[in-house]
N, C-alpha and C positions, 0 to 999 in steps of 0.2 A: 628391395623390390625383387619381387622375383622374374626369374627369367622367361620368354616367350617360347610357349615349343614350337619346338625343330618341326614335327609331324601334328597335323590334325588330329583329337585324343580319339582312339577305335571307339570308345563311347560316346562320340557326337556323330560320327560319320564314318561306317566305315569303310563306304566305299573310297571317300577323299584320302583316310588313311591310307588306303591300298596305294593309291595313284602316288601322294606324296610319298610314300617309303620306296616306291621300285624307281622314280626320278630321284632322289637324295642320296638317297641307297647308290646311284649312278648303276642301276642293272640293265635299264635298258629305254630307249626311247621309242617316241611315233615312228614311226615310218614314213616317206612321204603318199604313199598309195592309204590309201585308207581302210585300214587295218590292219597293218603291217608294222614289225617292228623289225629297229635296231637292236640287237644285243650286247650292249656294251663289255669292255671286257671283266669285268670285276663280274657281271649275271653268266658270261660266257664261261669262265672257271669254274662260275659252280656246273655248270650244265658239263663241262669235261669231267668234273671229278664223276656225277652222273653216269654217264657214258662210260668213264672206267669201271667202276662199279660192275653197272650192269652187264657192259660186254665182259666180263670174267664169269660173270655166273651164265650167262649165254651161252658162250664156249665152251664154262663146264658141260653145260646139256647136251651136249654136242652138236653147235648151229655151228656151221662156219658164216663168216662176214661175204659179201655180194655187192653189185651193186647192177640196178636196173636203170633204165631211161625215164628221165623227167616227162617227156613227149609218150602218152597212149594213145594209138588211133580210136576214132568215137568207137567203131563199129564193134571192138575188143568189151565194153562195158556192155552195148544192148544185149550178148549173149547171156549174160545171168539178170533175166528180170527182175527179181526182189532187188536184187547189187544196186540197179542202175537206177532204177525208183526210188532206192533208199537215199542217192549219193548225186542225183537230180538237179536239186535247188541248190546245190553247193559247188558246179562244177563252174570251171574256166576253161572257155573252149579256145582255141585261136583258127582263124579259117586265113587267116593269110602267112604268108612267109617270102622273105626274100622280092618283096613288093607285088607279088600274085596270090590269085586266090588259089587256096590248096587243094588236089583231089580228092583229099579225105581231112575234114575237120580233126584236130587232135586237141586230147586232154590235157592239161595240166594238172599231175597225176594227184588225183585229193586220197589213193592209197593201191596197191600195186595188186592184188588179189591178182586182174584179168590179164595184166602183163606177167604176171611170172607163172601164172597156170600156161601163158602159150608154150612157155620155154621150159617148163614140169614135162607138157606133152611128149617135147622132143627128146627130154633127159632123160625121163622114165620109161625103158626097154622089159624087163624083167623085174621077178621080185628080190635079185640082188642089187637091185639100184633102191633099195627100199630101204628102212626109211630115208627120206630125202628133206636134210634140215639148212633151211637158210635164213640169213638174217641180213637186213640191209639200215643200215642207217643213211638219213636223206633227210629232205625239206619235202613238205605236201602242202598242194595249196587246195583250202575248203571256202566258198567264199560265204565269208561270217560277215551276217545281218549286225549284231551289235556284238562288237568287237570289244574286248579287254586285256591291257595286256599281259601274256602269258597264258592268261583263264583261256582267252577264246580268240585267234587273233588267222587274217587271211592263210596269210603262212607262218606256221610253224618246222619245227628239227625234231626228229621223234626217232626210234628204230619198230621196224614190223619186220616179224618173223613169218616164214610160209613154211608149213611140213605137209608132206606126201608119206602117209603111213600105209601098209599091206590091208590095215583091217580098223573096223571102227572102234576098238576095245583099245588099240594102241594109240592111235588118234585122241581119242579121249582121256589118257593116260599121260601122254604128252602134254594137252593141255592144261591140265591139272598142276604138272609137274613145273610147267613157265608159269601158273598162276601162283602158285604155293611156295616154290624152292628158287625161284626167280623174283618175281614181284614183290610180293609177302614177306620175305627176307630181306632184299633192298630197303622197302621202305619202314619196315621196322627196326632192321639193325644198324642202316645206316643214314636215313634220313630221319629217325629218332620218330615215324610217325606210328601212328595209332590208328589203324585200317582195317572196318570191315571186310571180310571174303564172304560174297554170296553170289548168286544167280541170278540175269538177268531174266524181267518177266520176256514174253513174246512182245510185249507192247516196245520195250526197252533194246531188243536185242539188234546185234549187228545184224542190215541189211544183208543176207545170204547167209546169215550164220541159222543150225540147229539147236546150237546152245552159247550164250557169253557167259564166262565168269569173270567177274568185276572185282576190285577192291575202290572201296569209299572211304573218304577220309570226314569227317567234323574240322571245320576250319572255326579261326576263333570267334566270327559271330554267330554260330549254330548251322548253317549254310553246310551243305554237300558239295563234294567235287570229287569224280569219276574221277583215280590215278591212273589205272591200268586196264586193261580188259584183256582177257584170251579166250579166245574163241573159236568152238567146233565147226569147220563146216561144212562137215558131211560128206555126199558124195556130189553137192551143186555144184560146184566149179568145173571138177573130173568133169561131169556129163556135157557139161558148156563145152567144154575146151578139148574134151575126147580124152584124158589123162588117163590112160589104162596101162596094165602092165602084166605080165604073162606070169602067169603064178606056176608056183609048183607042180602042180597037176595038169600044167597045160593050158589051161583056161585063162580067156583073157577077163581082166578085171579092173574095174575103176578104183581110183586112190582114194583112200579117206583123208582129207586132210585139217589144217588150222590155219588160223593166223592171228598176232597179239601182236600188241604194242602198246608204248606210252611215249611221251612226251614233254615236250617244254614246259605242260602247264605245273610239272612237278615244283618248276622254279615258283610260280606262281601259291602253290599251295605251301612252299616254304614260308611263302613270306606271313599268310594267314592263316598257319597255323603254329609257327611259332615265335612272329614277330610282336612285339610290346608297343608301349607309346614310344619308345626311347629308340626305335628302330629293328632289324633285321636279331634273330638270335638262331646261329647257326651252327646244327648239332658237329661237334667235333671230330666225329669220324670222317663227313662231309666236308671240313670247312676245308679251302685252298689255304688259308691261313690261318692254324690252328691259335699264335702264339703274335701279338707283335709287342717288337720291344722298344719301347718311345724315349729318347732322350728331350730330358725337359728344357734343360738350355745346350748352350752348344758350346764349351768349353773344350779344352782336350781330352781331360779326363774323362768326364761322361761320354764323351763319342768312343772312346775306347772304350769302356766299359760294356757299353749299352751293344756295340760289335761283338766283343767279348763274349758276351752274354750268348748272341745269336749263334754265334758258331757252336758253343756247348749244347744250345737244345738241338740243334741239326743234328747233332753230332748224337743226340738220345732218341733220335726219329722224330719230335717233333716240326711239322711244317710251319717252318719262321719268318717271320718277315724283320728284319728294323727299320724302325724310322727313326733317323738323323737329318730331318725335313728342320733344321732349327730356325729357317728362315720365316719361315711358317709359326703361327702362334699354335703354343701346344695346345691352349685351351679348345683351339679348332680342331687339329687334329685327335684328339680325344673325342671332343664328338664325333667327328666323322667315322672314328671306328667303330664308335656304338652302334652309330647307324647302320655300317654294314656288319654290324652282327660277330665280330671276330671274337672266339673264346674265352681269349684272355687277352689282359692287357698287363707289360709290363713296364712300371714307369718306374726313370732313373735321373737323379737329380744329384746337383753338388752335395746335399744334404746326406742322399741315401749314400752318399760314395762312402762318409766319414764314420757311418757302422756299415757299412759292406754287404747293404739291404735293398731290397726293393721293394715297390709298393704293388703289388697284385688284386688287379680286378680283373674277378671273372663275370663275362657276361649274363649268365644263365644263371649264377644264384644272384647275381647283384653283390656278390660282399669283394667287402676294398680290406686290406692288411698290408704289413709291411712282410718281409721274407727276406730269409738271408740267401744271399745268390748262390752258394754254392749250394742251397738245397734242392733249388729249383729243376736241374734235368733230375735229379729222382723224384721230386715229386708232382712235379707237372705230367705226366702223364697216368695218372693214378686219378688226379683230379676233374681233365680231361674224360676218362670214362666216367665219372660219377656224375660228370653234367650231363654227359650222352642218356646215361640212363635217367636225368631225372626229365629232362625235355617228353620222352616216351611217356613215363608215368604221369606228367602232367595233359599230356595228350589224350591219353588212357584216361584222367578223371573227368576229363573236359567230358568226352562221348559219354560216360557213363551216368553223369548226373544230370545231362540236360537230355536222355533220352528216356521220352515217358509209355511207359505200358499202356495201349487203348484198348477200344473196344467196338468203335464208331467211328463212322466215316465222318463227322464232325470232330471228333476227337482227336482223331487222327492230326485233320488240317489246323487243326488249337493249338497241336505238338509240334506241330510243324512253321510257328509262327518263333518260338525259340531254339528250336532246337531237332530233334529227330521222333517218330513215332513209331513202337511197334504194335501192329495187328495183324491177327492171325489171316492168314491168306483165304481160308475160304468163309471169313467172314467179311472180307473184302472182294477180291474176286475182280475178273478185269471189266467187270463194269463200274462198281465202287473206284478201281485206278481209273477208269478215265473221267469219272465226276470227281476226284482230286485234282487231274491233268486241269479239268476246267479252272480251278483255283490256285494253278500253280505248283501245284506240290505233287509230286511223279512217288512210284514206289524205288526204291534206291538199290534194292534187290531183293532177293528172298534166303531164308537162313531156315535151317531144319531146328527143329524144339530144343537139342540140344547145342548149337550154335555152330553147327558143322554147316558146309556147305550143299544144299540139300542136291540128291541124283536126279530130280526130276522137279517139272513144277509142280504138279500136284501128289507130290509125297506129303502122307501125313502129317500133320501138326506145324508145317512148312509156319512162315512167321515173314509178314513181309514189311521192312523198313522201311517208311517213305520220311521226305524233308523235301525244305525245296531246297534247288539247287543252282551252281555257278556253269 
């Protein structure tokens, strides 16, 4: 008879999939507020290795780390209109504290643009305080109508970056640079994803921003999800806030500046964009636990062994776990590492001790062998990249063959029932996006003829991607 699955199959439901793999998975639970979660710590490692990641290439850029106040007063958000409009229907305000009412209502910061322009003002003296790169990693709370977790949840953990550049050419240079050599990099080289870079339309873009540049990923039911954004925003904040600064020639001058981020939901798009029926598959360069090493029973020998073993891959860089859980039936523990997605599995048993082999399943191609252990620190890390890279390419054919060339605003939304649609922009145009909006399905950005990311929105041949989306 065969066995019952563990996870609901993504081809019956994939929303239930989702829900069952991030509980089984143990990544994270409800929250008791309603929309809120826990992140447990097996989701919480992945989100440090996250944060490592990107804070090294952050720092390369030269952001230094910051940190702002949870608490904005209201009155800080009405000075940039578009901002405040944009960020409205999302905010948590608190009007009491300390059992009185407060004299000025404060936010519960859903993202720091108005609080760190007040303190840009005071920091920025001249054009040798220029440019001015910071970055803060924090919780924001947005308060989310239909809540999912990871996707879309009250509060999230994210990092947002603020620069104060001399001129708009740098500015815009800057933000290119956190979209491209920051974002783009991360998530293709190490979270093994497969991500459009395009341009947000006007309809799509951040409240107070003059331009977003986005990266979108295809999750694995055809579905879009927004990973990252950076975004120009001009000289609107400067002029709210008075952010000027004495230039070279005397003259005083407002800052051009940005601000990007991403987030938790990256956890979330791990899981649908490279999780199976079998659970979580987690690219290698990513995983907290590249490697674990299972003994089947619990003898002496094999516990030695199976130790043995661990300290030799530690000892070649790979990050190893063992388990020597022999209380625990192995057959449990075997699933349960499928389920969280760990690269390789290496199991050891009275059997394999007698030829001095083990049995090797890796998660990402699926193949099981046996292996002689001493070959294992050299070639497990050799293997290790070969799955990294095929997760990408398998990401890579997903978007490619479910994404169809239109031509029609019907066509479009057809394409957009499996997968992604491309149409040319000025035969769509933002009235054709918002008879899509009516149906659901948004444009996802726009991309120049040659697949670059186009300088403006109505540059030539522009081509604009829409899908619906999470």
């Amino acid at each position: 008879m065969a066995k019952a699955p563990v996870l609901t199959p993504r081809a019956d439901d994939f929303p239930r999939w989702y829900q069952d793999l991030v509980n089984k998975a143990e990544l994270a639970d409800n929250g008791p507020v309603r929309g809120t979660m826990v992140i447990r710590p097996y989701g919480y490692g992945l989100w440090e290795r996250m944060q490592q990641e990107m804070d090294a290439r952050i720092k390369d850029s030269g952001a230094d780390n910051a940190y702002f106040p949870l608490f904005i007063p209201q009155s800080y958000l009405t000075k940039e209109a578009e901002h405040v409009e944009g960020f409205a229907p999302e905010l948590a305000v608190v009007t009491h504290g300390g059992g009185k009412e407060l004299e000025e209502p404060v936010v519960v910061r859903p993202t720091s643009e108005t609080i760190i322009n007040d303190y840009f003002s005071k920091w920025v003296q001249s054009y040798r305080d220029l440019p001015l790169l910071i970055n803060q990693w924090a919780n924001v709370v947005r308060w989310e109508l239909r809540p999912r977790v990871f996707l879309r949840t009250t509060e999230f953990l994210w990092q947002e970056g603020h620069t104060a550049h001399a001129t708009y050419e740098d500015a815009r240079d800057y933000a290119a640079h956190i979209h491209r050599e920051v974002y783009a990099d991360f998530m293709e080289n190490v979270l093994a994803m497969d991500v459009l870079p395009g341009r947000k339309t006007v309809r799509e873009r951040f409240a107070g921003a003059i331009n977003t540049l986005t990266l979108e990923g295809m999750m694995g039911d055809g579905k879009a999800l927004q990973l990252g954004t950076s975004h120009e925003l001009g000289q609107n904040f400067a002029k709210a806030f008075h952010t000027r600064y004495l230039s070279k020639d005397g003259r005083q001058e407002y800052v051009w500046q940005t601000s990007w981020g991403s987030t938790t939901r990256m956890v979330g798009a791990l899981v649908m964009m490279h999780g199976d029926d079998d659970g979580l598959r987690i690219p290698p360069r990513l995983a907290p636990v590249q490697a674990v090493v299972v003994a089947i029973k619990g003898d002496d020998a094999v516990l030695a062994k199976v130790r043995e073993i661990g300290d030799r891959l530690k000892a070649a860089g790979v990050r190893v776990r063992v388990d020597d859980r022999t209380d625990t039936p192995f057959r449990r523990r075997a699933v349960d590492w499928e389920l969280k997605g760990v690269p390789v599995r290496i199991e050891v048993g009275p059997r394999d001790l007698e030829n001095d082999t083990a049995v090797l399943v890796r998660r990402i191609t699926g193949s099981k062998e046996p292996m002689a252990i001493d070959a294992l620190p050299a070639l497990l890390p050799e293997m290790l990249e070969d799955d990294q890279a095929l997760l990408l390419a398998q990401s890579r054919e997903r978007r490619e063959s479910r994404t169809a060339e239109v031509s029609t605003i019907e066509e479009a939304a057809q394409a957009a029932s499996t997968g992604w649609g491309r149409i040319r922009w000025d035969a769509l145009g933002p009235e054709g996006e918002a008879k899509l909006a009516e149906q659901g399905v948004s444009v996802r950005c726009l991309v120049a003829a040659d697949g670059s990311v186009p300088d403006s929105d109505d540059q030539p041949g522009n081509v604009a991607v829409v899908a619906r989306a999470y």
